[in-house]
Each structure stands twice: as C-alpha cells, then as structure tokens.
C-alpha positions as CSV (number, residue, x, y, z in Angstrom):
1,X,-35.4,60.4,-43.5
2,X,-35.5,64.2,-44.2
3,X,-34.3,64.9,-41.2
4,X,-31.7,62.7,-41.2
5,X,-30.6,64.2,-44.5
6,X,-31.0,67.6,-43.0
7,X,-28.9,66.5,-39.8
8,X,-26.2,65.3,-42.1
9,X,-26.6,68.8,-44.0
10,X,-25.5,71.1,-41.1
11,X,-29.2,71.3,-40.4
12,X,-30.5,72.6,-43.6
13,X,-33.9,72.7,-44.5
14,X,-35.4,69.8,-46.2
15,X,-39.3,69.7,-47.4
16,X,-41.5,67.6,-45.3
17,X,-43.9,65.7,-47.9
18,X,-47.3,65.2,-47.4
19,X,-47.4,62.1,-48.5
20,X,-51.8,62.0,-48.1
21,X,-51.1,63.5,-51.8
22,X,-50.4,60.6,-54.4
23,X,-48.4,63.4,-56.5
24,X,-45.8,63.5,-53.9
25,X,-45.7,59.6,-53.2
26,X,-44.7,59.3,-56.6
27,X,-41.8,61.5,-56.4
28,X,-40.3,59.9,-53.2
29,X,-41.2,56.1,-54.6
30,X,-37.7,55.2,-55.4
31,X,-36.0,57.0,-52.8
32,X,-34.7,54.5,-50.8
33,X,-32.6,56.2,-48.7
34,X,-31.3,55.1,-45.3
35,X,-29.1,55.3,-42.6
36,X,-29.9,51.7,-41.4
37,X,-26.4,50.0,-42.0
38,X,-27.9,46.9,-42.3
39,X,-29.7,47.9,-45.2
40,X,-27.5,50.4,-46.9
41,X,-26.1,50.0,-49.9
42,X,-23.9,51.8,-52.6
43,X,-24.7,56.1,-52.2
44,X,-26.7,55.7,-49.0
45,X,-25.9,58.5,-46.0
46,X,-23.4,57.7,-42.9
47,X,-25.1,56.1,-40.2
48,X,-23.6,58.5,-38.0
49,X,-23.3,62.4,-38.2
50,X,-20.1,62.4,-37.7
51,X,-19.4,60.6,-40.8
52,X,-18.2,56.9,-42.0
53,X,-16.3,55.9,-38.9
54,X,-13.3,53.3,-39.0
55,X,-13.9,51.3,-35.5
56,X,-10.1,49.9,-34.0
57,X,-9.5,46.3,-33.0
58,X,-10.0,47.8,-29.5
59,X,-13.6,49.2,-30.4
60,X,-14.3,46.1,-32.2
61,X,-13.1,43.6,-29.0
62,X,-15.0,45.8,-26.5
63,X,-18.2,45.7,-28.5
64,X,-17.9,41.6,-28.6
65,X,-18.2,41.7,-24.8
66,X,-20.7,44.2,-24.2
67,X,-22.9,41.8,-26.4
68,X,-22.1,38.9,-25.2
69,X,-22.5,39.9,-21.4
70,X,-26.5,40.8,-22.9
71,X,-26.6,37.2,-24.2
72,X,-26.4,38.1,-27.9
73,X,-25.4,36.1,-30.7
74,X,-24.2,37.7,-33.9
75,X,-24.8,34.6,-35.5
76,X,-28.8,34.4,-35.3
77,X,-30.9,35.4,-38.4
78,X,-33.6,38.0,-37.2
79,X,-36.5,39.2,-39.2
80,X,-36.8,42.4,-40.9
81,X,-40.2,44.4,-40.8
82,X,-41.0,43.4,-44.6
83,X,-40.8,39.3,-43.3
84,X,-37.6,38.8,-44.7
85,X,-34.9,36.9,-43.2
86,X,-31.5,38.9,-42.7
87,X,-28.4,38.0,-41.4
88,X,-26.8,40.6,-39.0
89,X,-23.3,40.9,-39.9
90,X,-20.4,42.0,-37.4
91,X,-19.6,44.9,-38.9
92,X,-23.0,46.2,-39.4
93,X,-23.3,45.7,-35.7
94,X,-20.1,47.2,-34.9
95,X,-21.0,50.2,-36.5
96,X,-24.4,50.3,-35.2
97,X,-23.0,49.8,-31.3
98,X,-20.1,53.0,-32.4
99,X,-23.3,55.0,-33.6
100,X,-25.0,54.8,-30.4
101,X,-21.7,55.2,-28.0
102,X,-20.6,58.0,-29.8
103,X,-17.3,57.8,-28.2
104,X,-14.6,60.0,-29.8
105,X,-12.4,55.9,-28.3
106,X,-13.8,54.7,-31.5
C-alpha cells in the first residue's frame, strides 16, 4: 500500500514499516487503505494513477464482450480472501478492466 500511496504521490517517499515490531502494527491497525475498487469505500485512493476515470458507453460495451468471449459472468458471487461472499458489480469491473488497459479510449 505504501507504494501505491507513493505512486499516487508523484513518487514520494513513504516509510516502509516493519511490521515484526508490534509498536508499528498498532499504528497501521486501522489503516485500511486500498486501491481494490471492489473494496473501497468513502476517502480510499484511485485505483488508477491517473486518477478517478469516467469509462464511455463505448468503454463500458467493449469491456462486456471481452468478458464474455473469456466466459465470464458478472453475475456470480466469488469469495474474498477473508471467506466472505462478495458480489462483483459492473462498475467495479469496469473500472478494474480500464485500470489494466490503460487506454487514453477510455
């Protein structure tokens, strides 16, 4: 996450915690920070570096096919690490697929 942070910072320098020391767990407990868009919430970072990005109908219609040609279905409930049960929602995916194109298109 701290070099996400520092990736969205222009590259500035972020510490690196040791987190072996239970003084510096403590101080990162309830940072919950992520660029995960399926589990960000309200002040969380971009998912991209290039900022919050508005996808187009186009973006959005193209995206569609590309997963359906790999046989996905947006529908399905998959399982996050912790064992819950999360529902992957279009836009999340959307903007996930835009993240890793990183085509100026979207």
């Amino acid at each position: 996450m701290q070099a996400w942070r520092s990736a969205l910072a222009d590259s500035a320098p972020f510490e690196v915690p040791d987190f072996r020391k239970k003084s510096l767990r403590k101080q990162y407990r309830n940072d919950h920070c992520t660029p995960d868009p399926a589990r960000k919430g309200a002040g969380q970072p971009a998912s991209s570096i290039r900022g919050r990005i508005k996808l187009s109908d186009e973006a959005k219609k193209l995206a569609r096919k590309v997963w359906k040609s790999k046989g996905y279905d947006i529908s399905q409930t998959s399982r996050h690490p912790s064992g819950h049960a999360e529902r992957k929602s279009t836009p999340l995916l959307l903007e996930s697929l835009s993240n890793l194109l990183g085509s100026p298109r979207f």
